[in-house]
GUMARLUM-952848 format. One record per residue: x negated, y negated, z negated of N, C-alpha, C in turn. Coordinates in steps of 0.2 Angstrom, whole numbers, plus 5000, padded with zeros to 4 digits. Example, Ala and Ser with C-alpha at 12.3 -4.5 7.8 and 13.67 -1.06 7.14 Angstrom:
BEGIN
493450284961493850224961493450164961 493650114965493250054964493650004961 
***
This chain:
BEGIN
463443734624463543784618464243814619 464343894618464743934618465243924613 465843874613466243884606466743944608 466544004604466944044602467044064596 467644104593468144124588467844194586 467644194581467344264579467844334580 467844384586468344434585467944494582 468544544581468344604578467644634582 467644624585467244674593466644624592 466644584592466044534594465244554590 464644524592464144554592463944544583 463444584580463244594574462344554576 462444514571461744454570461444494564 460844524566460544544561459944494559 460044494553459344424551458744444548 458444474551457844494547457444434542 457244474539456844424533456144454529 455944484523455244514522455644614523 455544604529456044684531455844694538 455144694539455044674547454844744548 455144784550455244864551455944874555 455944954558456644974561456545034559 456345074553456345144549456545114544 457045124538457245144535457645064534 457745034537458144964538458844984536 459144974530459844994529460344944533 460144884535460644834539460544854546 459944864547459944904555460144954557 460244994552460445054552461245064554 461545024548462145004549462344974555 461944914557462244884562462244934568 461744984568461645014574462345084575 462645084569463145134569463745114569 463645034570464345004570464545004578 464145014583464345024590464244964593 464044904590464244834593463544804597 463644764600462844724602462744704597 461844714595461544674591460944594592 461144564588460844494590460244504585 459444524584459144534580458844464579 458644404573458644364574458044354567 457544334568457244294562457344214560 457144184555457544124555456844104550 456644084553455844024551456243964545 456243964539456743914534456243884531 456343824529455943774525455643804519 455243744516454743784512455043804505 455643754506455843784500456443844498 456443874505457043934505456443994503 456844064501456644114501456044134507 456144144513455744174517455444144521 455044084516454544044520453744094518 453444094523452744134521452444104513 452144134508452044114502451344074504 451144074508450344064510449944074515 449544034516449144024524448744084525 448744124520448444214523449144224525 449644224521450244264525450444244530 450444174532450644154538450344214545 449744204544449044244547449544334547 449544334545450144404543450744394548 451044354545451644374549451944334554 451344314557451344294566451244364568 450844404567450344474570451044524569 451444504561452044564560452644554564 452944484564453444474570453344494577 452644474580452444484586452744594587 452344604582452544684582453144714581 453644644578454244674579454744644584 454344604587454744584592454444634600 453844674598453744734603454144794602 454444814597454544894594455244864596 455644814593456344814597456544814605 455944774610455944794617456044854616 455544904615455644964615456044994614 456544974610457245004611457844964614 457744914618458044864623458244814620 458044794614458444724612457644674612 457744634609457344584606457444534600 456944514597456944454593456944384594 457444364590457644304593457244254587 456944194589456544144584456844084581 457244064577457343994577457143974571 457043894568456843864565457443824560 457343804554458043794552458243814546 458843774544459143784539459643864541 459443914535460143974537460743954539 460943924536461743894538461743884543 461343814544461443784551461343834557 460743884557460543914562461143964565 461244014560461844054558462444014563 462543974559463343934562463343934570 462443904571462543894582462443954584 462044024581462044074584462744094585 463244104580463744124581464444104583 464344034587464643964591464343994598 463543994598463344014607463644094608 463744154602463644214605464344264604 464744224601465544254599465444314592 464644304588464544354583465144344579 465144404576465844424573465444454565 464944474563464644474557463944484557 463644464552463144464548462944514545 462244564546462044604542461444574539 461144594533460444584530460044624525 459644614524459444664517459344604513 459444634507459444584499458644574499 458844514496458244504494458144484488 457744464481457944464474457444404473 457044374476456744314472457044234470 457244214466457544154465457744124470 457344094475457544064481457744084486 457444154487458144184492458744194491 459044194485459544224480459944154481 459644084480459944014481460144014488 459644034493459844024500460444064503 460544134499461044184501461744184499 461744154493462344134490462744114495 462344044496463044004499463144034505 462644044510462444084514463244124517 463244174512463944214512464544194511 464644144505465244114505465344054511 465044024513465243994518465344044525 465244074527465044114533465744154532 465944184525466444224521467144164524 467044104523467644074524467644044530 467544074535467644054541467844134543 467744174542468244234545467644274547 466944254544466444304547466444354544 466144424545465944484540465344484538 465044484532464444474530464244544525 463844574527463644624523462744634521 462644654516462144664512461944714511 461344704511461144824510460444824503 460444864502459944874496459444904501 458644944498458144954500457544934500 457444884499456844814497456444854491 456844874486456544904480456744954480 456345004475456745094473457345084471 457545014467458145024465458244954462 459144944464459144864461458944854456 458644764454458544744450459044744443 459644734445460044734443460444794436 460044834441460444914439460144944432 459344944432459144964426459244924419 459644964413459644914407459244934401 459244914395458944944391459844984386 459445034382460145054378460745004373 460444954374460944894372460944844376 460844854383461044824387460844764390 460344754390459844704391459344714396 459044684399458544714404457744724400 457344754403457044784402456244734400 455944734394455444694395454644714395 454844814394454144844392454144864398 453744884401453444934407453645004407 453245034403453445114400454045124399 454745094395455345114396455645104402 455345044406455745034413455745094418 454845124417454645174421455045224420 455245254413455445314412456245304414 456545244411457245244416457345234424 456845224427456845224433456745304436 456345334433456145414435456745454433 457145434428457645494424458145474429 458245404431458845394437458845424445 458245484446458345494451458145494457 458045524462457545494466457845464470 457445414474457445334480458045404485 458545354489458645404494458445394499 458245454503457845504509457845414514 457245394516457145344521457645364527 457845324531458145324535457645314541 457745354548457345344556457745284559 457145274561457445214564457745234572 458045184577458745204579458345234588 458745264592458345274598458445204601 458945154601459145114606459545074603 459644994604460144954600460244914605 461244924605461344884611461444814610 461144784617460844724617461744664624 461744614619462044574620462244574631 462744544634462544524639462144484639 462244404636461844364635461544354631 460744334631460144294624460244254622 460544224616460444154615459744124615 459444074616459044054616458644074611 457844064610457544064605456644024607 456444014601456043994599455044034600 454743984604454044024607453744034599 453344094596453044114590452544074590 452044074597451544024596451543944594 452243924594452343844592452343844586 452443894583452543894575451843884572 451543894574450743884574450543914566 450543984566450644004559449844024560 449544024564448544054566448043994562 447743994559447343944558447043954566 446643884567446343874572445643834573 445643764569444943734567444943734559 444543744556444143804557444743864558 444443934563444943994561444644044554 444744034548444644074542445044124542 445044134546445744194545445344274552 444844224554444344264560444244344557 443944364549443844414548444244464545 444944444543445444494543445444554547 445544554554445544584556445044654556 444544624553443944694550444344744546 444744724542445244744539445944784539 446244724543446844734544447244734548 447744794552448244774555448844774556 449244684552449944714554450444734557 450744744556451444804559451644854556 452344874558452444964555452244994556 451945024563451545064565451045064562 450445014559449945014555450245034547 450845024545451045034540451045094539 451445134544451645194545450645264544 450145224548449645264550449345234543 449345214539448845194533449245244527 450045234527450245294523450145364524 450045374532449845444532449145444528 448945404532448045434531447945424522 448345374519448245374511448345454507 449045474509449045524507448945574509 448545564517447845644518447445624514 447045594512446445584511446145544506 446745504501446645454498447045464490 447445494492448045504485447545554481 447445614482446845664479446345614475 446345604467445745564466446045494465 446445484463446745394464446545394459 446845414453446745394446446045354445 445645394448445045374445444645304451 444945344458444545314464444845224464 445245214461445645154461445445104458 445045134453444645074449443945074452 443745084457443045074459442945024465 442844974465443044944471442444944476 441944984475441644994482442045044486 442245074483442745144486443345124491 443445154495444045144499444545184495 444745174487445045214482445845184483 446045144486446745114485447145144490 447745114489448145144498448145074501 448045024500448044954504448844934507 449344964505450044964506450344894505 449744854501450344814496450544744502 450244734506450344684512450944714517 450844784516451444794521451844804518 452044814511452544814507452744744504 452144694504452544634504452844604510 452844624516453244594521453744634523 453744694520454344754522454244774528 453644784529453644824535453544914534 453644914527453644994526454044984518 454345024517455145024514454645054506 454545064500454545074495454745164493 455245174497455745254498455245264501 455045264507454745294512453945304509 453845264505453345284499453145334496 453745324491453845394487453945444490 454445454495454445494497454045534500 453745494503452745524506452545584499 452445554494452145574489452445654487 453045674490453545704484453145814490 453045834485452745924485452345904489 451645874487451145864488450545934484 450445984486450446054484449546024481 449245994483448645974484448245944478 448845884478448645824475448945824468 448245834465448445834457449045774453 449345794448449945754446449645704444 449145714441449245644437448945584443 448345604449448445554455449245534457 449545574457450445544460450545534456 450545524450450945494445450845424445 450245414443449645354442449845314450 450045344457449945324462450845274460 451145324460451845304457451945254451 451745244447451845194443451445124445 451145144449450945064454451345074455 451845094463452245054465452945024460 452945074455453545054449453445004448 452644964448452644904443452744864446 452944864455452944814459453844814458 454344864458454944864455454944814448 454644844445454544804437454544724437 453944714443454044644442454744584447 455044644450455644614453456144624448 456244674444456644664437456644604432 455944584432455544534428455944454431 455844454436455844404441456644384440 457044454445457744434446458044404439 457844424432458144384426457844324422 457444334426456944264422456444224428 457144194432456644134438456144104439 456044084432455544034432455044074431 454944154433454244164430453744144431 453644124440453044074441452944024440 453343994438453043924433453143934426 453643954422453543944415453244014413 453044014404452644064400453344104398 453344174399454044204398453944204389 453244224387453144214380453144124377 453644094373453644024376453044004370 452844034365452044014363451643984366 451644004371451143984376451143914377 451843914379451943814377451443784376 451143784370450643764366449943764366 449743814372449143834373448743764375 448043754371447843704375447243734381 447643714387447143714392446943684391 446243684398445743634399445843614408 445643554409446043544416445243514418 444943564419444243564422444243584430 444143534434444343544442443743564444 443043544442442343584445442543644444 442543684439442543744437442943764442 443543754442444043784445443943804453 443543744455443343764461442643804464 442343794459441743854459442043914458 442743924453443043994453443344014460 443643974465443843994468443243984476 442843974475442243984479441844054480 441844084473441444134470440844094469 440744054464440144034463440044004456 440244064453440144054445439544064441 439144124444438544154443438744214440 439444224439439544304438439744344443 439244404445439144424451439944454453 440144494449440844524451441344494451 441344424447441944384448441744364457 441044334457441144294464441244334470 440944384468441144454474441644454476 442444454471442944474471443344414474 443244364473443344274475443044294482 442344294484442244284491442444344497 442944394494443144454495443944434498 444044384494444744344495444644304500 444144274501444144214508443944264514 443544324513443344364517443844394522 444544424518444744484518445444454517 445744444513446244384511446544464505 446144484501446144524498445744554492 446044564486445344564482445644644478 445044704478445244744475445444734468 445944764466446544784461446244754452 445544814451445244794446444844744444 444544724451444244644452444844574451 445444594452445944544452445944544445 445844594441446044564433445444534431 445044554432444144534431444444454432 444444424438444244354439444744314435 445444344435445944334432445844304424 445744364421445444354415444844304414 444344304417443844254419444044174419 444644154425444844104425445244064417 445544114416446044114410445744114403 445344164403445144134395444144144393 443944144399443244114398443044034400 443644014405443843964407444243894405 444643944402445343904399445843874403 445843884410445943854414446943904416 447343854416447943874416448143934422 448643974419448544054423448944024430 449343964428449943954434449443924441 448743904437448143884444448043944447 447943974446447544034449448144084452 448844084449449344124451449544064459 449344014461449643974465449043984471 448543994467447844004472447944034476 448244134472448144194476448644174478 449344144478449844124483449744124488 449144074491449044044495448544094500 448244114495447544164498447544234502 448244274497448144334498448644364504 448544404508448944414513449644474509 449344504504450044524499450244504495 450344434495450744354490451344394489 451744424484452244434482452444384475 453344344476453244314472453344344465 453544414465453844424458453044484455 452744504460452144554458451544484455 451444444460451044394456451244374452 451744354451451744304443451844344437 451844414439451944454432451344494430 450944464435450244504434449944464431 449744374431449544344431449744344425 450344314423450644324417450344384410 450444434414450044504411449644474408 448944474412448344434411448344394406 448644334407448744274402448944304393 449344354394449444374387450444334387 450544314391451144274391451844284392 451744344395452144384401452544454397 453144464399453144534396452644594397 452844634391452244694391451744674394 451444614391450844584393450344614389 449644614394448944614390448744574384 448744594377448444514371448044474375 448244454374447944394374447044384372 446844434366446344444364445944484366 446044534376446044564378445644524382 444944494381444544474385443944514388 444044504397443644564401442844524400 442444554397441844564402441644564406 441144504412441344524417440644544420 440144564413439344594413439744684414 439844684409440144744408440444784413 441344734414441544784418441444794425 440844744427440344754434440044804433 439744824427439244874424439444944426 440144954423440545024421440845034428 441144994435441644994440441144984444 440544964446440244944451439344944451 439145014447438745044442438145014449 437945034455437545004458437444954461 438044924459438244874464438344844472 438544914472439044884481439244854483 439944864477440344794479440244724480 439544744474439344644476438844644479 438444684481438044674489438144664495 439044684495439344684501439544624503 439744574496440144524496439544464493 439244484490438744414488437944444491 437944444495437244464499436744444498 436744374494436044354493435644384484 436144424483435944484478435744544480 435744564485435844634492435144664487 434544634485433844654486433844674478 434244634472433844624466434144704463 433744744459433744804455434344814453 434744864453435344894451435444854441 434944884439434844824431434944774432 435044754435435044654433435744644438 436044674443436544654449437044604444 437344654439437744614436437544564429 436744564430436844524425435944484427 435944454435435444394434435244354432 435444324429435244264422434844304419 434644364418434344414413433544434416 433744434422433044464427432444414426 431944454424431344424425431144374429 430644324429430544284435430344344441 429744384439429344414446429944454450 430544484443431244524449431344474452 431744414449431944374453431744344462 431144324458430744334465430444374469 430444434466430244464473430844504476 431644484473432144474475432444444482 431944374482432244324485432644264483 432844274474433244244472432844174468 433244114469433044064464433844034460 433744054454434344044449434643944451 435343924454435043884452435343834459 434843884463434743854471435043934477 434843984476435044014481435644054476 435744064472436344094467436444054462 437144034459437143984452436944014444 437043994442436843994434437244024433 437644064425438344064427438644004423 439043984423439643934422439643914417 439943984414440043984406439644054402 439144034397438944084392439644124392 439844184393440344214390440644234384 440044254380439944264372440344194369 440144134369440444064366440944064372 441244054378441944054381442144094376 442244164376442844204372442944174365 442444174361442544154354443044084356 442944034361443343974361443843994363 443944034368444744064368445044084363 444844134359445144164355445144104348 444744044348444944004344445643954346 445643944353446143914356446943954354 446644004356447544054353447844064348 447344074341447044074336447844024332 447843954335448143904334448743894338 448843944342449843964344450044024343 449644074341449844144340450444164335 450244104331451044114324451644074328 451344054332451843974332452844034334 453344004333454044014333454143994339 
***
């Protein structure tokens, strides 16, 4: 090992982390204008730091996302360096083997990375290294928007509006022609040892029907969204047969595409009616929102921000739970949307409130299960966008849905999925039974049924729970904390 002394001139360690992009990289950016050789470095950290993958689709993610970023920096003559490890630890030998002389990174805001970064700098800071930090992750720091008395933010609609009157994101930045690359590599680690692929079984085989990541897919899915896709969102977004959404939210949880370079897309778009851009924009504000959420209340993933909840009595039903996360409730658009997520590692947007609500108060089944599930499931795991949506749902959460706001899930397969596509696509052995009864088989006739194909029971389940009696028992269950202090 190289024991050297950090000099002014020595090489800049850039440490990527959910920022796996070289367009609009404010640390790359910078590193690349400082003149110096750049060390580009990912750092694989335990499960309980910040930038460990949330889950076994993510994982799936970002094998495919590093591997792409470890081809796009070739391209401009460097490379990505692998190692495994505590940041400290890692940081300390790279900068022992290579004479680095500072530290670039982009912030990151979720509790655990915030813990790992800290010390991070101040140790690094008292050994004579330069450690610099850059924004861009969000439109705009967490930190930065407050209420008129100073406080942060807990409704949605005021967050949005002070976020819009402050101004627009600044202009993406290109990413660079060329970064000069060290004489020598320090060592690193093969991506395949990390063994982030499932393998027996591979469940992860049909993503790629799907999905591919990278910038460069980041980059081709934002054009094409807003050729083709932004016109119509308002409406197209609730439909989940429709390819109505921009599907960003995967590349945006792993920062392969910047949030600015977003909006920006969006801005004298001559075409597309405002209120699709508006409506398109307040999604991404709410994925902002829930990072405001997060950065001042850590615990959003585990505890009830509304603390009544305390007192809610769940029910700690494990069969249920798992028939929810099978898709085999017997309600067609929950299990669609569930078997849509082991498909896909993805469940459209309006479906995610559906099961959600389903889980939550037709079931009674605590929201922090089903917030830990899609952790685990979904390839756009965000820690601060899922716990505040779940929360939403729950009724627990800031500028949360009541709690009394229980989804139908006859209905709103009725009104969002009127022939049922969506669940022909995803529950097949319903493909045959009459547009009447899709979302609501328990009701079909014997001779529908069978000359369906279907036997209630055996080839599709019953459903689970009466929903008429679940709701009334949920609402009886809240009933008894909604006063509480």
């Amino acid at each position: 090992m190289k024991n050297t002394d950090p000099s002014p001139d020595g090489p800049i360690i850039l440490w990527f982390r959910k920022d796996l992009r070289l367009g609009d990289n404010h640390a790359l950016h910078a590193a690349a204008q400082a003149g110096r050789d750049i060390i580009p470095i990912y750092i694989r950290e335990p499960s309980q730091s910040g930038n460990e993958p949330l889950g076994a689709a993510q994982a799936w993610w970002l094998y495919h996302s590093l591997k792409s970023l470890g081809y796009a920096l070739g391209r401009l003559g460097s490379r990505l360096v692998l190692r495994s490890g505590e940041p400290c630890t890692i940081l300390a030998e790279l900068i022992a083997e290579t004479g680095a002389s500072a530290v670039y990174w982009n912030r990151r805001y979720d509790p655990n990375g915030i813990a790992v970064d800290v010390p991070v700098r101040e140790r690094l800071g008292a050994k004579g290294m330069t450690v610099k930090s850059f924004a861009g992750q969000l439109l705009h720091e967490p930190s930065r928007l407050k209420t008129g008395s100073g406080t942060p933010y807990r409704v949605y609609t005021p967050f949005w509006r002070a976020l819009e009157a402050s101004g627009e994101p600044d202009a993406p930045l290109e990413a660079p022609d060329a970064l000069a690359a060290p004489a020598a590599w320090p060592r690193g680690e093969d991506l395949a040892g990390w063994k982030l692929l499932p393998i027996k079984p591979d469940w992860a085989h049909t993503f790629s029907e799907l999905w591919t990541p990278g910038e460069a897919a980041a980059l081709e899915r934002l054009e094409a969204f807003v050729e083709d896709g932004l016109s119509g969102y308002k409406t197209n977004r609730d439909l989940p047969a429709t390819d109505g959404t921009s599907r960003l939210s995967p590349h945006l949880a792993m920062g392969e595409i910047s949030p600015a370079r977003v909006w920006h897309a969006t801005r004298n778009l001559k075409d597309v009616p405002a209120d699709d851009m508006i409506t398109f924009r307040k999604e991404l504000v709410w994925r902002d929102f829930s990072y405001h959420l997060l950065f001042h209340n850590p615990d959003l993933p585990r505890e009830n921000l509304n603390r009544k909840f305390d007192g809610f009595a769940w029910m700690g039903n494990d069969s249920a739970f798992e028939r929810w996360t099978k898709g085999e409730t017997g309600y067609p658009i929950v299990d669609a949307g569930m078997r849509q997520l082991w498909r896909h590692g993805t469940m459209h947007n309006r479906v995610r409130m559906i099961v959600a609500s389903f889980l939550i108060k037709d079931l009674l089944i605590d929201w922090r299960r089903g917030e830990g599930w899609f952790r685990d499931t979904l390839v756009d795991a965000d820690p601060a966008s899922n716990a505040a949506s779940w929360q939403w749902v729950a009724g627990s959460g800031a500028d949360a849905s009541p709690f009394f706001r229980v989804f139908n899930p006859v209905l709103q397969g009725e009104k969002f999925d009127p022939d049922g596509a969506y669940v022909k696509t995803f529950v097949p052995e319903l493909r045959d039974l009459p547009a009447k009864f899709i979302h609501r088989p328990f009701e079909a006739p014997e001779s529908v049924l069978g000359a369906a194909g279907i036997v209630l029971g055996t080839t599709y389940p019953n459903p689970l729970v009466d929903h008429a009696k679940a709701r009334d028992r949920a609402l009886a269950a809240y009933n008894k904390i909604k006063d509480a202090v």
